[in-house]
C-alpha positions, 0 to 999 in steps of 0.5 A: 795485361798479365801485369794488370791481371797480378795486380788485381789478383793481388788486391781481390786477396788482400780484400779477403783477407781484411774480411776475415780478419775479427775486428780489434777491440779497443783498450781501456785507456784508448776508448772514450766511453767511461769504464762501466761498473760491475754489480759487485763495485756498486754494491760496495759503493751502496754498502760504503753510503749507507754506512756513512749515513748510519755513523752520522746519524748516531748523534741525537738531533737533541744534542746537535740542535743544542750545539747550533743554538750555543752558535747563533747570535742570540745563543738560542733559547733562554738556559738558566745560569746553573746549568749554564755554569754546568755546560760550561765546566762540562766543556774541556776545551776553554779556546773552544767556540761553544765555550767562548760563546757560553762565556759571552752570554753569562757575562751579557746576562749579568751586566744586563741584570746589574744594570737593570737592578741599579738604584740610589741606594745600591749604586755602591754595590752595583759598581763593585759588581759589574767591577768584578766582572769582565768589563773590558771585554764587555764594555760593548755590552756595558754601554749598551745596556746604559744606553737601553736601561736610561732609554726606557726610563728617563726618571732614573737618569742621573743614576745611570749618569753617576754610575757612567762617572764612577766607572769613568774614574776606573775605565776611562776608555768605558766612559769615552765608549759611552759618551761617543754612542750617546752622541752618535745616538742624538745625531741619529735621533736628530736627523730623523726627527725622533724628538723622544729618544732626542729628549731622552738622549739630551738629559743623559749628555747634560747629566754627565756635563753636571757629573764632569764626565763630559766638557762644557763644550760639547753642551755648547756645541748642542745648544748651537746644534738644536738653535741654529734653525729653531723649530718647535721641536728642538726649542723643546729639547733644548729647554729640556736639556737647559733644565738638566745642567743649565745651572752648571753652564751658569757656573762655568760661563 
């Protein structure tokens, strides 16, 4: 019995002791919970944004506008070709994307306009341009505005032809680029029964078989192509296209 009554005296003490005891607080690096900021370090955070906002904001929208419009596609709005020629000498940096982008427009610009200004009295001249210019760069651009310019005007095809067969003398890679996009084009136009842009498309190809440019065989082969299942339709482009070289076909043959 005294050993039982020590016991518990022992442990009624303990009890006390533990009550009495402040709770320990727990460290920074044991707790869970976030550490909590103080008024002073949001108050530097705040200062921090609004600063960074402020130095952003010092560039006119004017002149960032501007720069994402020399980024687009299309290089944004229309830039006259003085003060194009302007931003270009303003711009230090030649590898830069703004200045390559400016570069790619003034040479679009002037095939485009070389192109369009191309008749039988200045061919000559037209030719010495555009081989001035960057053609080999641009022969995308090249091909396209030929492509484009005897699209809407199919009078002026054999201009356009001859002009494709002076180049072809300089760039023979200029002319097969030509000729493979005029075929893809007739397939295309072809295969959706587009018998305008197949007419148009039919006289440019049998202009440049007349001008060596492009084989007997291709017009063979087109001929094959259009009055394998006749239609009306292809009867008709195939007599346009007959019109245009069958009288160099009747030489070879």
């Amino acid at each position: 019995r005294a050993f039982l009554s020590q016991q518990m005296a022992d442990a009624v003490t303990e009890k006390r002791r533990r009550d009495e005891t402040p709770p320990k607080s727990p460290s920074p690096s044991e707790s869970d919970e976030p550490p909590v900021l103080t008024v002073q370090s949001k108050t530097a955070s705040k200062r921090e944004l609004a600063q960074k906002t402020v130095e952003q904001s010092d560039e006119p929208p004017a002149k960032k506008a501007k720069e994402l419009n020399l980024l687009t596609k299309t290089g944004g709005a229309y830039i006259p070709p003085a003060k194009l020629r302007m931003m270009q000498e303003k711009i230090a940096d030649k590898s830069s994307v703004a200045y390559q982008r400016l570069a790619w427009e003034a040479l679009k610009k002037s095939i485009n306009g070389l192109i369009n200004k191309v008749n039988t009295s200045n061919i000559a001249i037209v030719v010495q341009e555009l081989i001035r210019e960057n053609i080999i760069r641009g022969r995308g651009l090249l091909a396209r505005s030929v492509l484009k310019a005897q699209a809407a005007s199919i009078t002026f095809t054999h201009v356009y032809a001859a002009l494709v067969a002076v180049l072809n003398t300089k760039f023979p890679q200029i002319g097969l680029l030509i000729f493979r996009r005029l075929i893809h084009q007739f397939r295309r136009s072809y295969r959706r029964n587009n018998k305008t842009l197949c007419l148009s498309t039919a006289a440019f190809i049998g202009h440049l078989v007349n001008q060596r440019v492009a084989d007997d065989i291709v017009a063979l082969q087109l001929l094959l192509v259009l009055l394998d299942n006749p239609t009306d339709d292809s009867v008709e482009v195939a007599v346009g296209f007959l019109k245009e070289c069958g009288q160099k076909l009747g030489e070879v043959s």
